[in-house]
C-alpha positions as YAML, in Angstrom:
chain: A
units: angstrom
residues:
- id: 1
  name: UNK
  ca: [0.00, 0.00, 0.00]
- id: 2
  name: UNK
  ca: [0.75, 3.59, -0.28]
- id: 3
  name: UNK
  ca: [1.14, 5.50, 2.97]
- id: 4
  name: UNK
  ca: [2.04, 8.99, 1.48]
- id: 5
  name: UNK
  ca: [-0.48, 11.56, 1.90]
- id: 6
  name: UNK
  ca: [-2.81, 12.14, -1.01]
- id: 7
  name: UNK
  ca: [-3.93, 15.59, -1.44]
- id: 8
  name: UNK
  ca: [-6.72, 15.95, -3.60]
- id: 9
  name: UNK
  ca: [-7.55, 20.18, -4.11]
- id: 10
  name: UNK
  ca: [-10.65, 21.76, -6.60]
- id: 11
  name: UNK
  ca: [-8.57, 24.82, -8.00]
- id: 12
  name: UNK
  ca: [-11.19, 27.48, -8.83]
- id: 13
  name: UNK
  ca: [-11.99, 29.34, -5.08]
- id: 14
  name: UNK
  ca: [-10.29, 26.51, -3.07]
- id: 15
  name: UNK
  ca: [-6.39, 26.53, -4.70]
- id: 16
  name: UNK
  ca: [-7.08, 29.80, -6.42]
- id: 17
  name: UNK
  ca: [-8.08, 33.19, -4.58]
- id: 18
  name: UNK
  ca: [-10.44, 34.18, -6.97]
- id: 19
  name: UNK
  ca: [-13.55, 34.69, -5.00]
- id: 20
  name: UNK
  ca: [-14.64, 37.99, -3.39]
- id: 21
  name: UNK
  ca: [-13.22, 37.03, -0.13]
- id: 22
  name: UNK
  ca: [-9.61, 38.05, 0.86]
- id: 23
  name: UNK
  ca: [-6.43, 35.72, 0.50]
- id: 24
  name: UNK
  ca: [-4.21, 35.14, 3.73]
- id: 25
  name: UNK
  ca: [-1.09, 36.72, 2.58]
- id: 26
  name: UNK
  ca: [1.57, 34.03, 1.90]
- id: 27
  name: UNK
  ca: [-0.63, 31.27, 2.29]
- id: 28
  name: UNK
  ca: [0.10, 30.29, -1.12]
- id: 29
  name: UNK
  ca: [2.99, 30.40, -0.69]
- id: 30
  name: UNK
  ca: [3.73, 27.62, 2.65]
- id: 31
  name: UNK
  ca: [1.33, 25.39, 0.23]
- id: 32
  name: UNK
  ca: [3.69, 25.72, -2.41]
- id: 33
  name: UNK
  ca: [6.85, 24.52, 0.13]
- id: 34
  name: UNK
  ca: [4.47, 22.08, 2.45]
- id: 35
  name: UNK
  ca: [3.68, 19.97, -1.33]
- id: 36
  name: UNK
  ca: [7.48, 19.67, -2.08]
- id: 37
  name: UNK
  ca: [7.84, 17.45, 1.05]
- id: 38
  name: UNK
  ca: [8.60, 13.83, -1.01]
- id: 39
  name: UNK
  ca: [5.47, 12.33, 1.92]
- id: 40
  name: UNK
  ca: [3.10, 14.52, 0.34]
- id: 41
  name: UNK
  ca: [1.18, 14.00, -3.56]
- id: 42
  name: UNK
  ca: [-0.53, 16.72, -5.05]
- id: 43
  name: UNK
  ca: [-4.02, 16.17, -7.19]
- id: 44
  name: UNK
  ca: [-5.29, 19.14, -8.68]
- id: 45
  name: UNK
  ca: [-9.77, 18.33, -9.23]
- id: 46
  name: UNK
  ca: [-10.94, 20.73, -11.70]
- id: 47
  name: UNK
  ca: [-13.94, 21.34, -13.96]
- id: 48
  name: UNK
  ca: [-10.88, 22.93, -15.74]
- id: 49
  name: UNK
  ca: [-9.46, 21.07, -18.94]
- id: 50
  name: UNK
  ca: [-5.32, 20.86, -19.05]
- id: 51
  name: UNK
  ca: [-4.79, 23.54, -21.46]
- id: 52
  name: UNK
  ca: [-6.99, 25.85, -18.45]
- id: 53
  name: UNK
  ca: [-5.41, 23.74, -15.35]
- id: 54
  name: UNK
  ca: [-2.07, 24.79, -16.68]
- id: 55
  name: UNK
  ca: [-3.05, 28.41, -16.97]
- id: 56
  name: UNK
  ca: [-3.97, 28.83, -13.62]
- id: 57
  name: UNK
  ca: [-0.63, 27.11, -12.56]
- id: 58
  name: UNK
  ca: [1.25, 29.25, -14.34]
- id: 59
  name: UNK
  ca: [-1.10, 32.57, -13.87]
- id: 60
  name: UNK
  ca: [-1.00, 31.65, -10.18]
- id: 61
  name: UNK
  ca: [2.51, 30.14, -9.38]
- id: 62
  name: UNK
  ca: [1.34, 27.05, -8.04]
- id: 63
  name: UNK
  ca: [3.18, 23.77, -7.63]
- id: 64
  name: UNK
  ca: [3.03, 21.58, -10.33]
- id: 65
  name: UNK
  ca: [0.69, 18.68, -9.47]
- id: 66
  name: UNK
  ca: [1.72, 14.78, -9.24]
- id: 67
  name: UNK
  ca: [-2.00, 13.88, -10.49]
- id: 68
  name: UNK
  ca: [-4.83, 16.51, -12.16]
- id: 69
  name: UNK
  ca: [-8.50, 15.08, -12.91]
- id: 70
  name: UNK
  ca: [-9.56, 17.97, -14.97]
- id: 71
  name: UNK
  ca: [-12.92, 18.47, -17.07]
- id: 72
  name: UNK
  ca: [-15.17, 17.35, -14.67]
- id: 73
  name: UNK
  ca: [-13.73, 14.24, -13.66]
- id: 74
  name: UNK
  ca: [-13.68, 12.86, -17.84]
- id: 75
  name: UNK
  ca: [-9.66, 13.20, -17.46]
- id: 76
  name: UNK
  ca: [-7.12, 11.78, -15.41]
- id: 77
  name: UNK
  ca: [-3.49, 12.87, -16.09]
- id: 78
  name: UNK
  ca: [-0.29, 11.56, -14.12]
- id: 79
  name: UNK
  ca: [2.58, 14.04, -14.55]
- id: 80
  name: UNK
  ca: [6.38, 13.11, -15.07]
- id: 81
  name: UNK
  ca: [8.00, 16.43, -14.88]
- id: 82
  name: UNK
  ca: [6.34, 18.43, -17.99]
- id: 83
  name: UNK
  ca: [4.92, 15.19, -19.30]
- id: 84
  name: UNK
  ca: [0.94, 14.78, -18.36]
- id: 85
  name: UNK
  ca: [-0.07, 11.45, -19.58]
- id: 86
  name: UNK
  ca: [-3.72, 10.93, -19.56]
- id: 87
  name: UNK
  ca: [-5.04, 7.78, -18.37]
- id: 88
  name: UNK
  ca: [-6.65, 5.37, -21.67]
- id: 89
  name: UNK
  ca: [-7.55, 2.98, -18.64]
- id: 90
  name: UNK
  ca: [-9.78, 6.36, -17.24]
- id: 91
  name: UNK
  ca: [-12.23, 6.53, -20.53]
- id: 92
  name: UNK
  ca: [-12.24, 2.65, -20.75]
- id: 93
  name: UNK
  ca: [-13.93, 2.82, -17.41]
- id: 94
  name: UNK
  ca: [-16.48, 5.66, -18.28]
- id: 95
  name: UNK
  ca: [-17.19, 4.58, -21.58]
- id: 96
  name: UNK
  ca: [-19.17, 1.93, -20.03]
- id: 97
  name: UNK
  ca: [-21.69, 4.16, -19.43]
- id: 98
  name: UNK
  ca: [-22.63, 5.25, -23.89]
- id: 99
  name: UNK
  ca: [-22.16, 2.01, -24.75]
- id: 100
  name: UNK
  ca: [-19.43, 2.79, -27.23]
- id: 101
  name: UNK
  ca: [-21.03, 6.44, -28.03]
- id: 102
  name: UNK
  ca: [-19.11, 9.56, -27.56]
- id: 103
  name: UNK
  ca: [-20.21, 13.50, -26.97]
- id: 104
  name: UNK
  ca: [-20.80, 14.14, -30.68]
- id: 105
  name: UNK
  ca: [-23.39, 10.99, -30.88]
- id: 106
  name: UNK
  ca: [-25.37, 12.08, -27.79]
- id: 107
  name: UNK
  ca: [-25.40, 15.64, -29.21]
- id: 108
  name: UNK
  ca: [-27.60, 14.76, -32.05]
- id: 109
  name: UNK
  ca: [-30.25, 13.15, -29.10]
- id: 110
  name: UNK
  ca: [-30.11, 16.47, -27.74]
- id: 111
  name: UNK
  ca: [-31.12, 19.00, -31.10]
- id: 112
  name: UNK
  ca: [-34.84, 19.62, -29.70]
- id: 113
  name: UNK
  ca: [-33.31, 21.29, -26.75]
- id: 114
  name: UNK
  ca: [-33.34, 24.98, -27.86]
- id: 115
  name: UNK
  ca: [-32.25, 25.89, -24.53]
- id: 116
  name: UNK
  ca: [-29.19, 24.73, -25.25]
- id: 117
  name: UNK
  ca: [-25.98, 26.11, -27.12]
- id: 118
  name: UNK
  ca: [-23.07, 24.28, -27.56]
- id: 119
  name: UNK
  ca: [-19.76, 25.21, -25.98]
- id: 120
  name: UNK
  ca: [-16.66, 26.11, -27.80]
- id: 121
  name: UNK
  ca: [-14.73, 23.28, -29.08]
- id: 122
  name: UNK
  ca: [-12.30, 23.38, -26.68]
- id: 123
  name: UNK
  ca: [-14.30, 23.03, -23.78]
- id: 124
  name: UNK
  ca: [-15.83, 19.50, -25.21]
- id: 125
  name: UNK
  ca: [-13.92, 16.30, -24.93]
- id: 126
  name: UNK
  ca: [-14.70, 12.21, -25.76]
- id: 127
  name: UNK
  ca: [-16.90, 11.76, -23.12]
- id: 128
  name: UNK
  ca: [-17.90, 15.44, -22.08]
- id: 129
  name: UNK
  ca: [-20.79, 17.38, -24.04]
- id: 130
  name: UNK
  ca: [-20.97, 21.49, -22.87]
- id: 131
  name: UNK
  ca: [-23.76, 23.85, -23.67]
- id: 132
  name: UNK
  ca: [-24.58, 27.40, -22.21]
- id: 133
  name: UNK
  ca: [-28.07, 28.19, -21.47]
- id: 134
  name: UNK
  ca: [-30.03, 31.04, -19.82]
- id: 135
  name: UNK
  ca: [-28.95, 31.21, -16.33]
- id: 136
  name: UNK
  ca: [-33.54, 31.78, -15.57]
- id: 137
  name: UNK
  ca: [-34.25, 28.91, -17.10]
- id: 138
  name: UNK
  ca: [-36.05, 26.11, -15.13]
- id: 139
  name: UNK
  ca: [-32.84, 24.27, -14.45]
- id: 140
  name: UNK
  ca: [-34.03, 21.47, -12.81]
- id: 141
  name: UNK
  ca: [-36.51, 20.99, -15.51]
- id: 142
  name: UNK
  ca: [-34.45, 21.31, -18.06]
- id: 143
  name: UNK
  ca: [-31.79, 19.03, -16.43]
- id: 144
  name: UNK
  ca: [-34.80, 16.45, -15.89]
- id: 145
  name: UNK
  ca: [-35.51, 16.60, -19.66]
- id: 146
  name: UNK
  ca: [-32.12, 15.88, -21.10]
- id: 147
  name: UNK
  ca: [-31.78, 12.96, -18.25]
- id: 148
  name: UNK
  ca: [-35.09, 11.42, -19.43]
- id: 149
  name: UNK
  ca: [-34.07, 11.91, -23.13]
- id: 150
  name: UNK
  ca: [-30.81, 9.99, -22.87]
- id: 151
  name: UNK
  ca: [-32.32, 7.47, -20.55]
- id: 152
  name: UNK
  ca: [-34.50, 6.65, -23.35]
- id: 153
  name: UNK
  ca: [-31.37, 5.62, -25.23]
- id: 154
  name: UNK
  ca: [-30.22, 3.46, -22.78]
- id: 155
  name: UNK
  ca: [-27.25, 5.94, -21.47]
- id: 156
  name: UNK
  ca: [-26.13, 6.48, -18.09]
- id: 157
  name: UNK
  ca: [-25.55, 10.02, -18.00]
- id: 158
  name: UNK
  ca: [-25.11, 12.66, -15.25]
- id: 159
  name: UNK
  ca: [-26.54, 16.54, -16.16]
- id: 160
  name: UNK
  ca: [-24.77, 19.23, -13.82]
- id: 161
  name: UNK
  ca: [-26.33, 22.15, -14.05]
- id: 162
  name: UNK
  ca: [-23.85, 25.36, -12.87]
- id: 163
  name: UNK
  ca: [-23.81, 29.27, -13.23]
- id: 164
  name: UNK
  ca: [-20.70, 30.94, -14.45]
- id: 165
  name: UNK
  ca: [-21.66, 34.04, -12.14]
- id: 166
  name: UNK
  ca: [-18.68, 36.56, -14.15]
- id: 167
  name: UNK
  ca: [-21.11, 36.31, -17.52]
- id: 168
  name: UNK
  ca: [-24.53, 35.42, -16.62]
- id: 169
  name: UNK
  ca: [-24.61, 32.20, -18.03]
- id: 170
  name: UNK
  ca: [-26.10, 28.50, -17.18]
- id: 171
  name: UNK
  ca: [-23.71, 26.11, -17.88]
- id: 172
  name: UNK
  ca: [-24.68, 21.95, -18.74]
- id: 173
  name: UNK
  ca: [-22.35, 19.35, -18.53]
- id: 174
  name: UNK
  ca: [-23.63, 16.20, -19.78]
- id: 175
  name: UNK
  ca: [-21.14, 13.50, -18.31]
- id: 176
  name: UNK
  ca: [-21.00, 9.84, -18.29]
- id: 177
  name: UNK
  ca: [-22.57, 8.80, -14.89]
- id: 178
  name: UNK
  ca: [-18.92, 7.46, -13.43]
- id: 179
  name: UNK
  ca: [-17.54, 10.50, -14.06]
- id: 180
  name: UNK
  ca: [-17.22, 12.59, -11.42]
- id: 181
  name: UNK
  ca: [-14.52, 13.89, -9.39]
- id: 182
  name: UNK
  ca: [-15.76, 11.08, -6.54]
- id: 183
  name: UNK
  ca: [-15.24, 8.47, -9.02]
- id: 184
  name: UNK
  ca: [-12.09, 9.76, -10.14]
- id: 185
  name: UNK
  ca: [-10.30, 10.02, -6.59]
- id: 186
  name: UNK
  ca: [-11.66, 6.70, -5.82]
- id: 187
  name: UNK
  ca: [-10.28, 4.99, -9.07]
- id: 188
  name: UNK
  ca: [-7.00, 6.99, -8.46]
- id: 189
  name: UNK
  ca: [-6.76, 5.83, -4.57]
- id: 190
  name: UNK
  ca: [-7.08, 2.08, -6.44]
- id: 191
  name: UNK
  ca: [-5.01, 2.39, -9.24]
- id: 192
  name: UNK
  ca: [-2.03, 3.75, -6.70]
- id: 193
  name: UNK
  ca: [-2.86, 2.12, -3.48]
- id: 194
  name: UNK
  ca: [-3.55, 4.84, -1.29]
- id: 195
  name: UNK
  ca: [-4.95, 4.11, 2.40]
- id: 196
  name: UNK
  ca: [-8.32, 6.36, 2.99]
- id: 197
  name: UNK
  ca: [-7.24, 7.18, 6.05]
- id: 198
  name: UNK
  ca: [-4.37, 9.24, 3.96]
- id: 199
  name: UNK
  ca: [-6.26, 11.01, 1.17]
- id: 200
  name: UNK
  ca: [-8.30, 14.24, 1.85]
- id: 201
  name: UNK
  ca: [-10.17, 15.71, -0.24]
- id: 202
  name: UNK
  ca: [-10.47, 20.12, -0.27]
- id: 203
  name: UNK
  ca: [-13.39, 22.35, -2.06]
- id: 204
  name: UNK
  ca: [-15.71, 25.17, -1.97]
- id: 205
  name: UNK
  ca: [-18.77, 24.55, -3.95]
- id: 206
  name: UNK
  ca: [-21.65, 22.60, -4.96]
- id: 207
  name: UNK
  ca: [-19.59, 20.56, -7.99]
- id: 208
  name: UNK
  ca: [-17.49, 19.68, -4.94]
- id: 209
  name: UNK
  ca: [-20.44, 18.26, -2.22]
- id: 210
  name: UNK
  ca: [-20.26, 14.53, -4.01]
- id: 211
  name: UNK
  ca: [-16.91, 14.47, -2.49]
- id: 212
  name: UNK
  ca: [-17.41, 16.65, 0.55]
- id: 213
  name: UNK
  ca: [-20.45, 14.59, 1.78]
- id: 214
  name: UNK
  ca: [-18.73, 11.31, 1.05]
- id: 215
  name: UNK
  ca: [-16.88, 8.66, 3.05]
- id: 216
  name: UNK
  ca: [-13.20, 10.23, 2.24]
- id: 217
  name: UNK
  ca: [-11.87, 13.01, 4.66]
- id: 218
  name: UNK
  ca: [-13.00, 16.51, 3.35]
- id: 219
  name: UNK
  ca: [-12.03, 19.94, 3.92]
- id: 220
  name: UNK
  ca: [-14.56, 23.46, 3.16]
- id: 221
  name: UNK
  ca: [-12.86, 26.07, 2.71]
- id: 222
  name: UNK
  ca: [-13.94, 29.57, 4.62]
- id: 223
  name: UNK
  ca: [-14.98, 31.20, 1.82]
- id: 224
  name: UNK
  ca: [-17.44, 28.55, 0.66]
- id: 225
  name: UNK
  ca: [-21.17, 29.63, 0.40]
- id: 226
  name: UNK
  ca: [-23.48, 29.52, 3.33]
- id: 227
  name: UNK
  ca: [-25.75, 27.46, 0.99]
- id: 228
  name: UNK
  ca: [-23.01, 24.53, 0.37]
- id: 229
  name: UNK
  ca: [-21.81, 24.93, 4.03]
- id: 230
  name: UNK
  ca: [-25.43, 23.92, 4.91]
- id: 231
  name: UNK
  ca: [-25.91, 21.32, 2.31]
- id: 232
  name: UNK
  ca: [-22.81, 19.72, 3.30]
- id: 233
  name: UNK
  ca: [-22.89, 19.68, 7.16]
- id: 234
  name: UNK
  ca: [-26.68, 18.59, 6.92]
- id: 235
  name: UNK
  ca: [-25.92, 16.01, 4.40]
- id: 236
  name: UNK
  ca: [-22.84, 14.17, 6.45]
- id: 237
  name: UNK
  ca: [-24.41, 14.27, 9.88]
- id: 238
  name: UNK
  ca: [-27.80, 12.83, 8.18]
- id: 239
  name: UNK
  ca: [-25.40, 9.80, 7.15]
- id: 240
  name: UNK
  ca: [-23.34, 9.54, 10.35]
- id: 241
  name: UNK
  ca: [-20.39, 10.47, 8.70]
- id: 242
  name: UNK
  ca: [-19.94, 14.53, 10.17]
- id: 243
  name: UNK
  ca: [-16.44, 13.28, 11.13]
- id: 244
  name: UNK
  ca: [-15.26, 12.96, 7.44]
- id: 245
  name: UNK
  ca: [-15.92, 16.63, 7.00]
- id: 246
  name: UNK
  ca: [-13.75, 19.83, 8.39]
- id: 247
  name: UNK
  ca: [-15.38, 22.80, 7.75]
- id: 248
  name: UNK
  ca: [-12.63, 25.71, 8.23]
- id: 249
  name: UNK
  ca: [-12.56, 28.55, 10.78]
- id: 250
  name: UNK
  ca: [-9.79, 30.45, 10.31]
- id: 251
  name: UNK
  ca: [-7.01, 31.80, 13.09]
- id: 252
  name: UNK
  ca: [-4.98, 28.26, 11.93]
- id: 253
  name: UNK
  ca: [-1.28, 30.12, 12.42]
- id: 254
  name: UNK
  ca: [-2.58, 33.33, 11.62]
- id: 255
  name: UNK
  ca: [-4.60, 32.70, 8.62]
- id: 256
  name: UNK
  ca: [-8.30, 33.49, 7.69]
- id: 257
  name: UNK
  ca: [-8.92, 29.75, 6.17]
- id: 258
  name: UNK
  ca: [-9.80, 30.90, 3.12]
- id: 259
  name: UNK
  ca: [-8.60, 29.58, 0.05]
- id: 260
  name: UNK
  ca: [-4.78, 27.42, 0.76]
- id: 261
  name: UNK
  ca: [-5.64, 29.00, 4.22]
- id: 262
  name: UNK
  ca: [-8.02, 26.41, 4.31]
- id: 263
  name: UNK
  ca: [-6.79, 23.61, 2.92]
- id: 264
  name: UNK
  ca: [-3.85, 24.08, 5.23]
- id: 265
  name: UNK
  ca: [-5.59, 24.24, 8.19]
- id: 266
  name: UNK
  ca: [-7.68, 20.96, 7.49]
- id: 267
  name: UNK
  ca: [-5.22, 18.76, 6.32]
- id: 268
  name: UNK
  ca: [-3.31, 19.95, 9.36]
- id: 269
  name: UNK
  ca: [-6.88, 18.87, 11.11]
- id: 270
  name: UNK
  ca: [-6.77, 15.13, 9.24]
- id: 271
  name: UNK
  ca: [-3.04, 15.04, 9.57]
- id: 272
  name: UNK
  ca: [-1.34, 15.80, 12.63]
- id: 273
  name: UNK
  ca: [1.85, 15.51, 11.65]
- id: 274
  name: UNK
  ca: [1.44, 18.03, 8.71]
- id: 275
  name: UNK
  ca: [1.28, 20.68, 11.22]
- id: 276
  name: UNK
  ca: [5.38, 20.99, 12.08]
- id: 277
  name: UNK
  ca: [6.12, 21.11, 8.24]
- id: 278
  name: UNK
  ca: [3.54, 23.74, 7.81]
- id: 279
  name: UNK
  ca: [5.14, 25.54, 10.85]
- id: 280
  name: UNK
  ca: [8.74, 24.86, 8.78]
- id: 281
  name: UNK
  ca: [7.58, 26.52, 6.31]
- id: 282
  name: UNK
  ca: [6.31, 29.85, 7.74]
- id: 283
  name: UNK
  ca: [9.47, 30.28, 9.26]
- id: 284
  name: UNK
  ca: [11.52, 29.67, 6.09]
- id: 285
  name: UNK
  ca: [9.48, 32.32, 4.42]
- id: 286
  name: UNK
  ca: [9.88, 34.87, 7.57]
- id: 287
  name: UNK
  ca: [6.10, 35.14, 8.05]
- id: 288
  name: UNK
  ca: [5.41, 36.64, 11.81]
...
């Protein structure tokens, strides 16, 4: 088995400060020196695709990652320095799910939808079909619809409805049901042998809550909504697991626990003996 720590991190308002809510100053950076440590492996779990994970490393000077599941949990790449190699075993396993059909075959099930416009091409993969709708529409109707009009084809599919709040806009993922971002930790934690009691899990929003509310250890960051923070707290103590989930305060050394802040301060809160390195590396960077 594999008794380094896993970290698994969403990027968007959990790695990345850019919410409305203030960053701790160098929090960013005692991340950046805490994931060196050789005991420690870095996942990056995004709804972003590699071309947009890598922009956000760069943008942001984070540490390059030893894993990323990016687009929604459809990709799984394992890096070797600059190398990402995706994972062919990864769409094997979601395939399942279309029964040997891809995105562009389930978009022609879909043409009745009006509501719906297709994404850019680059924001559309094998198994992950993107439209923009009307953020007022019904979404829970129109999420219904598409479910019951691929079910009808005999597909296992998963609709996420989500707003992209900077330009108004609804945003549909249709997905194969498998992947998710729970699916894709657990089939990572397999493929590599990591003990649950070693992998946490850190997030912010709702994309985030079928990991949160699950049986692996999870972190909330501060700056997560009120809405989520309810969702998730009522959700884990409803299934008598509220001790997989750390919901963070802030004060940890000094920091507000938003953002890294956060994910600090939990893993600290999973893993004890996190919190020395994390104190070695406020000192090396002169932080009072």
């Amino acid at each position: 088995m594999n008794d380094n720590i896993l970290l698994c991190s969403d990027m968007d308002r959990t790695i990345l400060p850019n919410g409305v809510q203030d960053e701790s100053p160098q929090a960013r950076s005692v991340f950046g020196l805490l994931v060196k440590r050789p005991e420690i492996q870095l996942a990056y779990v995004s709804g972003r695709d590699k071309r947009l994970i890598q922009k956000a490393i760069a943008e942001y000077d984070l540490p390059p990652p030893d894993y990323a599941v990016g687009d929604v949990g459809t990709t799984i790449y394992e890096l070797t320095g600059s190398n990402w190699r995706p994972w062919d075993a990864w769409f094997e396993e979601i395939a399942k799910d279309w029964n040997g059909l891809d995105s562009e075959d389930l978009s022609g099930f879909l043409t009745e939808f009006k509501e719906l416009t297709r994404q850019e091409p680059e924001k559309q993969n094998r198994y992950k079909l993107s439209y923009y709708a009307n953020e007022t529409v019904d979404s829970r109707g129109l999420v219904d619809q598409i479910q019951q009009r691929l079910s009808r084809q005999n597909l296992r599919c998963r609709i996420i409805w989500s707003v992209d709040e900077q330009r108004s806009l609804g945003l549909v993922d249709v997905l194969p049901q498998r992947a998710s971002k729970l699916h894709a930790i657990r089939y990572l934690m397999d493929q590599k042998g990591y003990l649950k009691s070693r992998v946490v899990f850190c997030g912010d929003s709702g994309n985030d809550l079928n990991v949160l509310t699950s049986d692996i250890q999870a972190v909330l960051v501060r700056n997560a909504s009120d809405e989520v923070r309810r969702e998730a707290l009522e959700s884990v103590v409803k299934n008598g697991r509220a001790e997989t989930l750390y919901v963070a305060k802030g004060n940890f050394m000094g920091m507000n626990g938003n953002y890294t802040a956060g994910v600090l301060e939990g893993l600290a809160h999973f893993e004890p003996d996190v919190h020395p390195w994390i104190e070695a590396a406020v000192s090396r960077l002169g932080i009072s």
